[in-house]
N, C-alpha and C positions, 0 to 999 in steps of 0.2 A: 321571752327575751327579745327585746328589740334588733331591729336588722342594725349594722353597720353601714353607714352610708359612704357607699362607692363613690371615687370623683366622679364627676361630671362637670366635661367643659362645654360651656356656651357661646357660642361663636356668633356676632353679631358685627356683621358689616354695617360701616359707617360711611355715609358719604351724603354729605351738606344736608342734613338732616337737624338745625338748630333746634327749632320749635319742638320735635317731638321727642330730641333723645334724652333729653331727664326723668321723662316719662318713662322711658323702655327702663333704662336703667334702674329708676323706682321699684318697678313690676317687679326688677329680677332679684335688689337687694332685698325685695322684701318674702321671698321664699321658704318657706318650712324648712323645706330640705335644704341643709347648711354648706355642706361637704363641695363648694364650687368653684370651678376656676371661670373666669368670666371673661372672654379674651371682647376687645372694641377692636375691628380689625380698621382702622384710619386711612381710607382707599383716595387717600388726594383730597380732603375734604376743602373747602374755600369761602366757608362761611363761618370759622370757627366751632366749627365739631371738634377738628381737634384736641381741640383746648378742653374742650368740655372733658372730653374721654380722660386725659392728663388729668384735671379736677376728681373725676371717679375715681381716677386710681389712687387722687391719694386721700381718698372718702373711706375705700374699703382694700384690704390688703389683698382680698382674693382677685382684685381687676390687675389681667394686664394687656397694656396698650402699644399695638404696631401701628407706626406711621409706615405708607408705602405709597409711590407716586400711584395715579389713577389708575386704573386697571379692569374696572369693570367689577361687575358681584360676581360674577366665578373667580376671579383673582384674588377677591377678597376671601370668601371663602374657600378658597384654595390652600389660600396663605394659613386659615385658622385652620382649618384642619390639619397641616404640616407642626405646627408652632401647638396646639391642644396635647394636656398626655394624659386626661381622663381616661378610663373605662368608656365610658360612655360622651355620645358627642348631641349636641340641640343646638338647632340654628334658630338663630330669632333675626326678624329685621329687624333694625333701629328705628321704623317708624310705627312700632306695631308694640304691642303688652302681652304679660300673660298674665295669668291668674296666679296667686301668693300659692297654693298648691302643685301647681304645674306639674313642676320635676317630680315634685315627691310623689305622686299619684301616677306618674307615666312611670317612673323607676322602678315603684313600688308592683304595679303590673308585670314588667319584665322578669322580675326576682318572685312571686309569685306563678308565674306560669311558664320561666323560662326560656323567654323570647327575647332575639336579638331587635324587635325594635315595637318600641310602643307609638301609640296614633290616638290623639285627640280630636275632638269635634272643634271648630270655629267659630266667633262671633264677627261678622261686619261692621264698622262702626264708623263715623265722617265727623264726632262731634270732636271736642276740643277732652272732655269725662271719657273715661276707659270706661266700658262695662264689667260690673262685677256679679259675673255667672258662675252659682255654686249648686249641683245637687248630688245626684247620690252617687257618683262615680263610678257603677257598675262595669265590670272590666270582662272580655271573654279575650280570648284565644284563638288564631286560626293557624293551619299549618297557608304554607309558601304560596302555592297552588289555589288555595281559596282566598290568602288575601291578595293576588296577584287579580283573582276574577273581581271581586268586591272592589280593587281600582276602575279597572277596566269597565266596569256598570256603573261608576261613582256612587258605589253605597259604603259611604263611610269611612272612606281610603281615599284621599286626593291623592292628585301627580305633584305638589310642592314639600321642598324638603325640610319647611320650617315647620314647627308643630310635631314634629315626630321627633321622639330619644329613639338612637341610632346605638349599636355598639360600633364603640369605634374598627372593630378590626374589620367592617365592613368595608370603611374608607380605607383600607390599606393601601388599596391600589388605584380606585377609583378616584374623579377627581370632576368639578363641574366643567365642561366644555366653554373655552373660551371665547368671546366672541360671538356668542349666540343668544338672540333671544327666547323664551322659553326653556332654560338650562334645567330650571328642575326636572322637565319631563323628559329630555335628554339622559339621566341621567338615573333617574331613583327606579325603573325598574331595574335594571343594573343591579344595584345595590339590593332590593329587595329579592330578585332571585337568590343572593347570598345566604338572606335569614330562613334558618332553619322553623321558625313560626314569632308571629307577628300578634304581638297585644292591641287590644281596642278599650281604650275609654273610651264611654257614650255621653261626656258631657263636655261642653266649650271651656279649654284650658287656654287657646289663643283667641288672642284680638285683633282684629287684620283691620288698619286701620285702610279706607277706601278714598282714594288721593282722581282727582282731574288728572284726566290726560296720565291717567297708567296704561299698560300694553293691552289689555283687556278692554279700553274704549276710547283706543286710537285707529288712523287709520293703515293701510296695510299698503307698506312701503317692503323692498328690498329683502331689508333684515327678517321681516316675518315670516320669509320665503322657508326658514330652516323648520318649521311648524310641522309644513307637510313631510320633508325627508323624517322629521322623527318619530310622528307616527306610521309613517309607512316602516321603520325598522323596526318598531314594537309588535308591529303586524307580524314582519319575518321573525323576528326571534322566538318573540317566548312560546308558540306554540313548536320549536325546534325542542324546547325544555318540557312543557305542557300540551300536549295534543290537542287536549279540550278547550284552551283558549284562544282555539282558531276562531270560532264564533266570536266570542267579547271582543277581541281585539279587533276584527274587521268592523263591527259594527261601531267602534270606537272614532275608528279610523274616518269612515264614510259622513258619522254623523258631523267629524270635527271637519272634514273637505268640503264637505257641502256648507256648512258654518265660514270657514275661509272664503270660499267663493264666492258666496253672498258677501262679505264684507270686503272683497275687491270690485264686486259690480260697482258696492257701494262707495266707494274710493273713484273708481273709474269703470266706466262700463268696458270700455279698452285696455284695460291693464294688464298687463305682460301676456302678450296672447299665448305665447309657448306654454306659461303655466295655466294657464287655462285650458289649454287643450288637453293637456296633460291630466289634469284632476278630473274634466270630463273621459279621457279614454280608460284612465285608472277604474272611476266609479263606474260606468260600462262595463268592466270586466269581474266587477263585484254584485251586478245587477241583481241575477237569480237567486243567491248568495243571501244578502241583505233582505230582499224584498220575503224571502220565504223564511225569515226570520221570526220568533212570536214576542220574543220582548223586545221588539221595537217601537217603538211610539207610530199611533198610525200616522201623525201631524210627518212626523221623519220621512215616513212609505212617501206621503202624498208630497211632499218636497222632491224624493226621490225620482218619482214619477216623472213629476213636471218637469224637472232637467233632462229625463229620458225624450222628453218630448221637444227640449226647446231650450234654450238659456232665457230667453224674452218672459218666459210664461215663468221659469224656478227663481226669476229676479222678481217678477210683481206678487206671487205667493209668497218669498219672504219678506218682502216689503209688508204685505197685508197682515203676515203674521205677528212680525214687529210690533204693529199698530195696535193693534189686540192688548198689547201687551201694556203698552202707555197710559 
């Protein structure tokens, strides 16, 4: 006998997104899994997104659409998460697709192995065509603990909160932190301590469309300063929950500051001296720690090193390392 399909609300901030959002919305009207409430959260748009969203809604009865002055992507998804009354909650951005599958194969996982939140793989894309990625959807299981590590190593488990079916009574209380950049990471272990065990699909149900001048290859102003505070708090907590992910999480940590700090030399070789001083006495105090680590990439160790030795010498190693890469 066939399952009953649970709501599920889809919460997709919008904001001046013209070009790609009939596309998003394409992806989603075109879903297996029927049973959806599709919210367009309209965060100040000024290029006529609005309008567009108004047009969906009256496309498809399941869309409904909040105008709200600007606010940022935690505001917006703030607001859908308040305004959703699904069972279950998925965040999509409005510049991005999924696969005509998606929900039904992440739901389908939950209800199968009874976990509060399922996880798909990703495709990167830059062209104007979605890719269409289909194979055998194999699905496993992990209790809190192991998919908390599997973030922490990124095998398989990112820190963003799009791409994952959530139950909703995770967000009960939680909420994305406003005003900050990197808010998913801010936020989704939070929530994922909540889930009692976490589903894995192993094949790309989102499409992450790859945009000029995203926070991923800009340069490091100000606002990026919140990067460091939330991984140093992922550090403190969850081994407070998990003792064993004292390791992952440090190493997380180290590998992401050292990444930071190379990307301010590379901004400014002077830039905010205080937090440089800071990321250098932090990783100092992690030295023995990390280096007598075994899954750590050696390329990481000898990064490590060199900053123990110098900022001059761990700036022209990632510089050369970069180059490698080109």
């Amino acid at each position: 006998m066939a399952m009953m399909e649970e709501l599920i609300s889809i919460v997709i901030p919008v904001y001046n997104v013209k070009p790609f959002l009939r596309t998003c919305a394409e992806s989603v009207f075109a879903q297996t899994f029927r049973n959806l409430e599709i919210l367009f959260i309209d965060d100040g748009s000024t290029d006529g997104s609005g309008e567009i969203c108004d047009e969906l809604a009256a496309q498809d009865p399941r869309v409904r659409v909040i105008h709200q002055p600007n606010g940022g992507l935690s505001d917006a998804r703030n607001t859908g998460i308040e305004a959703c009354t699904g069972k279950w909650i998925y965040f999509l951005d409005s510049d991005d697709a999924i696969s005509p599958v998606t929900i039904a194969h992440l739901w389908t996982a939950c209800i199968k192995t009874r976990a509060d939140v399922a996880v798909g793989d990703f495709l990167r894309f830059s062209t104007q065509e979605v890719p269409q990625e289909r194979r055998s959807f194999a699905s496993e299981s992990f209790g809190t603990e192991e998919a908390l590590r599997r973030m922490l190593m990124n095998e398989g488990f990112g820190h963003q909160a799009w791409g994952k079916l959530f139950n909703r009574q995770l967000w009960s209380v939680l909420r994305f932190p406003k005003g900050l950049l990197y808010e998913d990471y801010a936020v989704i272990y939070d929530v994922m301590l909540g889930a009692s065990k976490v589903a894995k699909v192993s094949d790309a149900l989102y499409f992450y469309r790859m945009q000029e001048g995203s926070i991923m290859h800009s340069s490091i102003g100000e606002k990026n300063l919140s990067l460091l505070d939330t991984s140093a708090r992922v550090t403190q907590m969850l081994p407070e929950h998990y003792p064993a992910l004292r390791g992952p999480a440090v190493r997380l940590q180290v590998v992401t500051w050292l990444r930071f700090l190379s990307d301010m030399l590379e901004t400014d070789y002077k830039l905010f001296p205080d937090v440089q001083k800071r990321i250098i006495d932090t990783l100092k105090s992690y030295r023995k720690e990390f280096l007598g680590m075994k899954d750590v990439r050696k390329v990481d160790k000898l990064k490590f090193r060199a900053l123990m030795r110098g900022k001059w010498l761990f700036y022209l190693m990632y510089r050369a390392s970069d180059a490698k890469k080109k």
